[in-house]
C-alpha positions as CSV (number, residue, x, y, z in Angstrom):
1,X,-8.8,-29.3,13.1
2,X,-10.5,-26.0,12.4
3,X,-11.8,-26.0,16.1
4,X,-8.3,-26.2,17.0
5,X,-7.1,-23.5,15.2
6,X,-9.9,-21.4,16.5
7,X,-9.2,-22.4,20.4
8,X,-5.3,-21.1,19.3
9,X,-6.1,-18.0,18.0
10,X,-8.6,-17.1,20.5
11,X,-5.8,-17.9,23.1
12,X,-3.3,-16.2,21.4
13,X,-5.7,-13.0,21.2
14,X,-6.0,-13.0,25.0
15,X,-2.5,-13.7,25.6
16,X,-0.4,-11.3,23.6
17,X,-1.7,-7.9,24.6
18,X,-0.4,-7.6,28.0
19,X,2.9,-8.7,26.2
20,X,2.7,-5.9,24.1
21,X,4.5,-2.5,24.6
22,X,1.9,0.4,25.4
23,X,3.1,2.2,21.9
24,X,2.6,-1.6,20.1
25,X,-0.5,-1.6,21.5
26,X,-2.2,1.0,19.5
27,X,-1.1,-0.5,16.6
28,X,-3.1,-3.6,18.1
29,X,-6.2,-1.7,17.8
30,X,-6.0,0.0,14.8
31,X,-4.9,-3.5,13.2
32,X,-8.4,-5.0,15.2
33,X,-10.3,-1.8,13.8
34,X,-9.1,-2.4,9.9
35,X,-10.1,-6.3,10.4
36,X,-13.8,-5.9,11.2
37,X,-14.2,-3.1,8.5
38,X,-12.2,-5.5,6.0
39,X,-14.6,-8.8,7.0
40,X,-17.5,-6.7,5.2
41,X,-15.3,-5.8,2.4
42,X,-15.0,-9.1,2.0
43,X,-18.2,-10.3,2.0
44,X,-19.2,-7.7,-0.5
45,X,-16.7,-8.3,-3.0
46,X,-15.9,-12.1,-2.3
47,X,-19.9,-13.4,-2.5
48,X,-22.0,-10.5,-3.8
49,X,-19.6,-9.8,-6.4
50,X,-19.7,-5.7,-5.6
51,X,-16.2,-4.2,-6.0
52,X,-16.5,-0.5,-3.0
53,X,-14.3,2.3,-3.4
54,X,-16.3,4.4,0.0
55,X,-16.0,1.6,2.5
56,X,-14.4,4.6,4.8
57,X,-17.8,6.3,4.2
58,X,-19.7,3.7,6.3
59,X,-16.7,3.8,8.8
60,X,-16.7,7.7,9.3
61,X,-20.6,7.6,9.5
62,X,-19.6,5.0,12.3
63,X,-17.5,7.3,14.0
64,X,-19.2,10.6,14.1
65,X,-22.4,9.1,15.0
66,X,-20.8,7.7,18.0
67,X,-18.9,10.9,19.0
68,X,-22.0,13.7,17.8
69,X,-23.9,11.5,20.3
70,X,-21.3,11.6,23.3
71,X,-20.6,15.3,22.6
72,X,-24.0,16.3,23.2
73,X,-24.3,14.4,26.6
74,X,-26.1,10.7,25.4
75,X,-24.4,8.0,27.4
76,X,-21.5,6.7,25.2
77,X,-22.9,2.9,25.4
78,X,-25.6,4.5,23.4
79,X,-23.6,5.9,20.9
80,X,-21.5,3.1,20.4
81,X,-25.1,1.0,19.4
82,X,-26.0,3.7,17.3
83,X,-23.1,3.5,15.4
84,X,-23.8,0.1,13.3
85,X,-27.2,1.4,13.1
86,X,-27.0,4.6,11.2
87,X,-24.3,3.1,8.9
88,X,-26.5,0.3,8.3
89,X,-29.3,2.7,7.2
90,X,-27.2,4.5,5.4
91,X,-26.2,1.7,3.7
92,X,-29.8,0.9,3.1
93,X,-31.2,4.1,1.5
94,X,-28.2,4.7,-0.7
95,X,-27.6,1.4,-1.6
96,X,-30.6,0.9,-3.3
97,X,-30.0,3.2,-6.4
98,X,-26.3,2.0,-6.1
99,X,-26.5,-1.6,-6.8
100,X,-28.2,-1.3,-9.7
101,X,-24.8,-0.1,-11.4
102,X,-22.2,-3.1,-11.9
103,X,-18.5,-2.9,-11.9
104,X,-16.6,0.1,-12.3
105,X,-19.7,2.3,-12.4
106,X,-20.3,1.1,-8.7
107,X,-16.8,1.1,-7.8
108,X,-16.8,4.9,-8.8
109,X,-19.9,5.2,-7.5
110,X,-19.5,4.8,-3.9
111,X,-15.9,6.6,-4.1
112,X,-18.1,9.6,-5.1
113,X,-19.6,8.5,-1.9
114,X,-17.0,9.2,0.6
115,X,-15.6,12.1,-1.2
116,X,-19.4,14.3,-0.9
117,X,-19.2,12.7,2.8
118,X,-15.9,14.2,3.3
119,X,-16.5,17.4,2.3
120,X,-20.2,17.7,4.0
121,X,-17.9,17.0,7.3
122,X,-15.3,19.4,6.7
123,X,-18.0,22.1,5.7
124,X,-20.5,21.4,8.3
125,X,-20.2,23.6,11.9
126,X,-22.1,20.6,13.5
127,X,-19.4,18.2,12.8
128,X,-16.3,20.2,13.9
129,X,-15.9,21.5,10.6
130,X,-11.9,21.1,9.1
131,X,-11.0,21.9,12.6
132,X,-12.7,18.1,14.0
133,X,-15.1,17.1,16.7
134,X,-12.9,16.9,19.9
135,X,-13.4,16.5,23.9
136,X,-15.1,13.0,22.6
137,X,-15.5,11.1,26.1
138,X,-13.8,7.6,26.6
139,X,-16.4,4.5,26.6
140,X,-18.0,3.7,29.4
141,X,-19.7,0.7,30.3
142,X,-21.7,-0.1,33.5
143,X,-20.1,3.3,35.3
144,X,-16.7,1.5,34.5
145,X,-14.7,4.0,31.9
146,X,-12.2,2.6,29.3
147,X,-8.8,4.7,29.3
148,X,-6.3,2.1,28.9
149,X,-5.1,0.9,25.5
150,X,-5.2,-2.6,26.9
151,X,-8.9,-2.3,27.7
152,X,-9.3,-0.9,24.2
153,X,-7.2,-3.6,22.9
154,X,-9.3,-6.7,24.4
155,X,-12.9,-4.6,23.5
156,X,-12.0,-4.3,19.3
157,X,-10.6,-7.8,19.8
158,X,-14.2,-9.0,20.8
159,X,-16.2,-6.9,18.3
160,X,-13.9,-8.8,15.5
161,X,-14.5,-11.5,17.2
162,X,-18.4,-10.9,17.1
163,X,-18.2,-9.9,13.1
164,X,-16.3,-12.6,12.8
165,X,-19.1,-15.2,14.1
166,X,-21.9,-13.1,12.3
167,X,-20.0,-13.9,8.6
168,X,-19.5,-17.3,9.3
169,X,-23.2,-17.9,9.9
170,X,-24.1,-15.6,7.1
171,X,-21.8,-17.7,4.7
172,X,-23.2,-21.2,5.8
173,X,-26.9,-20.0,5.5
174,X,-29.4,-20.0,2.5
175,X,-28.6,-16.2,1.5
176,X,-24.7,-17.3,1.4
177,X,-25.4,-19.8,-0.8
178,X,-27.2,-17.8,-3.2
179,X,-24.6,-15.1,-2.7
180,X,-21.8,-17.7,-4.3
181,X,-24.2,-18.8,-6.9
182,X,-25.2,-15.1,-8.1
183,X,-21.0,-14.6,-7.6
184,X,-20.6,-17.3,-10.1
185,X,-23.6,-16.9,-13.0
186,X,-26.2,-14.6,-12.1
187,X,-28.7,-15.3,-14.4
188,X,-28.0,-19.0,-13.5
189,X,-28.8,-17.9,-9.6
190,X,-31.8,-15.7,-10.8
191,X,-33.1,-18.7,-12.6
192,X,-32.9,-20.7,-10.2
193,X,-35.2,-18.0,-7.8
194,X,-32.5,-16.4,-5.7
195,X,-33.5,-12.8,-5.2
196,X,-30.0,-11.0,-6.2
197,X,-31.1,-7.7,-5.4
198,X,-32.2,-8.4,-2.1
199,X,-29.7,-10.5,-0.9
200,X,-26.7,-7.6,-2.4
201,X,-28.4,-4.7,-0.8
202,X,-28.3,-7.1,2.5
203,X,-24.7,-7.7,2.1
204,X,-24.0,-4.1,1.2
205,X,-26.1,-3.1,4.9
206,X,-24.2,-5.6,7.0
207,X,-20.6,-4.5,5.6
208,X,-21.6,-1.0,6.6
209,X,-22.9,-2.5,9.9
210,X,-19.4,-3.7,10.5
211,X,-18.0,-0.5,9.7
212,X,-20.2,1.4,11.5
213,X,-19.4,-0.5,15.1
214,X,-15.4,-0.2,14.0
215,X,-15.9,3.3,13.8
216,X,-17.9,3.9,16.3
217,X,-15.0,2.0,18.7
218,X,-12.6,4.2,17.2
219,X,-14.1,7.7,17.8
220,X,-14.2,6.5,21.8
221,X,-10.1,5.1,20.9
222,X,-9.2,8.2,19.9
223,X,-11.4,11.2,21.7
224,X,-11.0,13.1,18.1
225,X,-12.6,12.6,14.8
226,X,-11.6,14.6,11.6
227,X,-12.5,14.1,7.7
228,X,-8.7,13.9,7.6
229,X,-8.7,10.5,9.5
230,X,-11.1,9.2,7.1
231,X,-9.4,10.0,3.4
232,X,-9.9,7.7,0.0
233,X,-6.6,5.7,0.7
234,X,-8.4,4.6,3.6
235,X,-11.0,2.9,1.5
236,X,-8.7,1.6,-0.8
237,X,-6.7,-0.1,2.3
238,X,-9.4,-1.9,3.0
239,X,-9.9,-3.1,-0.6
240,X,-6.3,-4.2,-0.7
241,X,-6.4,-5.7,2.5
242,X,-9.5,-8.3,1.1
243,X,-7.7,-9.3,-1.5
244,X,-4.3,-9.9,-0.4
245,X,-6.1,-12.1,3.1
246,X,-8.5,-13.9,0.3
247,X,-11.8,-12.6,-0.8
248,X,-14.4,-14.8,0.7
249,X,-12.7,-16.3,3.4
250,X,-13.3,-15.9,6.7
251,X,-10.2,-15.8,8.4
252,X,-8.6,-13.2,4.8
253,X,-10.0,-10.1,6.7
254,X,-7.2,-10.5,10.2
255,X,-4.4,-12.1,7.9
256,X,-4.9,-9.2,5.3
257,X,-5.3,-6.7,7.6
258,X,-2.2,-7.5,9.8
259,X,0.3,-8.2,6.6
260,X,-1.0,-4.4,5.6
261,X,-1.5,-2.5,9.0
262,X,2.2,-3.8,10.2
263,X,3.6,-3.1,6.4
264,X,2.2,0.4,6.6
265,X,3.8,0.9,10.1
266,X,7.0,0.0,8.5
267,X,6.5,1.9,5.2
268,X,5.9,5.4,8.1
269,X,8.8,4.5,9.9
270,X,11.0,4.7,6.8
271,X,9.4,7.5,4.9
272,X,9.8,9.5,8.4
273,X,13.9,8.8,8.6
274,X,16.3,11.8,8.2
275,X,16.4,12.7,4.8
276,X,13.5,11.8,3.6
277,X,10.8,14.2,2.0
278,X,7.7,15.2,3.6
279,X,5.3,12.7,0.9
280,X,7.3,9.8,1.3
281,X,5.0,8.1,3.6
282,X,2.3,8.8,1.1
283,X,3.9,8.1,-1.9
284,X,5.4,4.6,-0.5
285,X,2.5,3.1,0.3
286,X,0.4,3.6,-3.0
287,X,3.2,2.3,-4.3
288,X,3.5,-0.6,-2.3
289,X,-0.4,-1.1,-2.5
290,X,-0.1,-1.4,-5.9
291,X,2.7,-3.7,-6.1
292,X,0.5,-5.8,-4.0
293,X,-2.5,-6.1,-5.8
294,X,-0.8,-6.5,-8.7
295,X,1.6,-9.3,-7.2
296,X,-1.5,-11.0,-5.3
297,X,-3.2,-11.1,-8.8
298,X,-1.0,-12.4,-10.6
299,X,1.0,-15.0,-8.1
300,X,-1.9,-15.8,-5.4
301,X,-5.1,-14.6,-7.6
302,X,-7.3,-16.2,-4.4
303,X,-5.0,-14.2,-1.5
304,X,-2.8,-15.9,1.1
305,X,-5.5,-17.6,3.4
306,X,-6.5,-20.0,0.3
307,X,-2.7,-20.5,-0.8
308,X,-2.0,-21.1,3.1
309,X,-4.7,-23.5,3.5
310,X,-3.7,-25.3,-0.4
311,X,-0.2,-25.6,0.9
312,X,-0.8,-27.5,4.5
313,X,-3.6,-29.4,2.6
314,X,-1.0,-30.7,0.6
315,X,1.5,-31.5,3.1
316,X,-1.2,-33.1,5.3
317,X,-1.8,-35.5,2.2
318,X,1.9,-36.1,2.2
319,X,2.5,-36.9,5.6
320,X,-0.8,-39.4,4.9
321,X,1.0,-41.0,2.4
């Protein structure tokens, strides 16, 4: 059945954006974009157990590494391989003093992260400084040049798609199943000789390796990068996305990600009527995000993909019967 579902979805993914208006299409992306960068989320905080606040770190690393690299004349295939890279590095060397905190102190942690990030981007004269990086050149692959959304659309379609098959096999594999044991008891797992460390600071890299090819898509998407397009709520989007699809899971990353990205698209096209102040965008959606985590919590503790999948369980026993 699971095969199934897969052949549907893939179908469905192929089929639906030349459906899609040109101005419904971006949101397509950006809804792709979130996705992979919410897959490593999580992974982190559904089998290592690590709860991060700077995941927009990784994905502005991502994206500047990508665009520095096309700005200065490297070919933009290049760039785009660099991208998971350097975030994965990144992810490497600061990780391990990181990891060794636990809970909030790591949450607060890697927010402190993205904010020195932030503000080395706005500062710095080789990044754009406040002002951005701009003139970024579109992807090109082969001597064949992405412009179209569609094009755009299809390409973050198959990197999900990709990050998608890489968590699946990392779940099902010996370092997943220590990952679930240390989730659950960790000095059960350490007992029992899985290396915790090692295996959280490999889960920490590989979320910032999705993140890092996410953003590096988006800087070639967009043509522009700022430290405005990266803020905090960003981070905490892809936090809220997790746990609202279902931590762990690997299908909770899309269905998260949509149920937000389409929500926030609603949330700006209300905050933006006549009428309405300038902050209401803002103000809406940490408003909303927090009814949702709090709702999610308290009503679906494991997020929608695990209540989904309890409910037609359920009804497929009933049928049965």
């Amino acid at each position: 059945m699971n095969r199934w579902v897969l052949i549907a979805a893939a179908v469905a993914t192929l089929a639906l954006p030349p459906l899609l208006p040109e101005k419904h299409l971006a949101i397509y992306v950006l809804l792709g974009l979130a996705a992979t960068v919410t897959a490593g989320v999580s992974m982190l905080m559904g089998y290592a157990g690590q709860v991060s606040l700077g995941q927009g770190a990784f994905y502005a690393i991502g994206a500047y590494t990508a665009g520095l690299l096309a700005v200065h004349g490297v070919p933009t295939v290049v760039g785009l391989l660099a991208a998971p890279v350097v975030a994965g590095l990144a992810a490497v060397l600061l990780g391990a003093p990181l990891l060794r905190l636990r809970g909030h102190h790591l949450a607060f942690a890697t927010l402190a992260l993205q904010l020195i990030l932030l503000s080395l981007l706005g500062q710095g004269d080789w990044a754009g400084g406040a002002i951005g990086l701009q003139a970024i050149p579109r992807l090109s692959v082969a001597g064949f040049e992405l412009r179209a959304d569609l094009g755009y659309a299809y390409l973050v379609w198959a990197v999900l798609a990709v990050v998608v098959l890489i968590s699946h096999n990392v779940v099902a594999s010996r370092a997943g199943r220590g990952l679930r044991a240390a989730a659950t008891s960790e000095p059960a797992a350490a007992a029992s000789g899985v290396a915790i460390g090692g295996y959280r600071l490999a889960v920490f890299a590989l979320s910032a390796v999705f993140a890092g090819l996410a953003g590096g898509v988006y800087a070639f998407y967009l043509g522009y990068l700022a430290p405005g397009s990266f803020p905090v709520l960003l981070s905490i989007e892809f936090v809220v996305m997790a746990v609202v699809g279902g931590l762990g899971t690997i299908a909770g990353p899309v269905v998260g990600a949509t149920v937000i990205v389409l929500l926030v698209q609603a949330l700006t096209a209300l905050g933006t009527q006549p009428g309405m102040p300038g902050y209401a965008p803002s103000v809406l959606s940490y408003a909303v995000y927090a009814l949702l985590l709090v709702a999610t919590v308290l009503y679906l503790p494991r997020g929608l993909v695990p209540a989904l999948t309890g409910v037609l369980a359920r009804g497929a026993r009933g049928a049965r019967r």
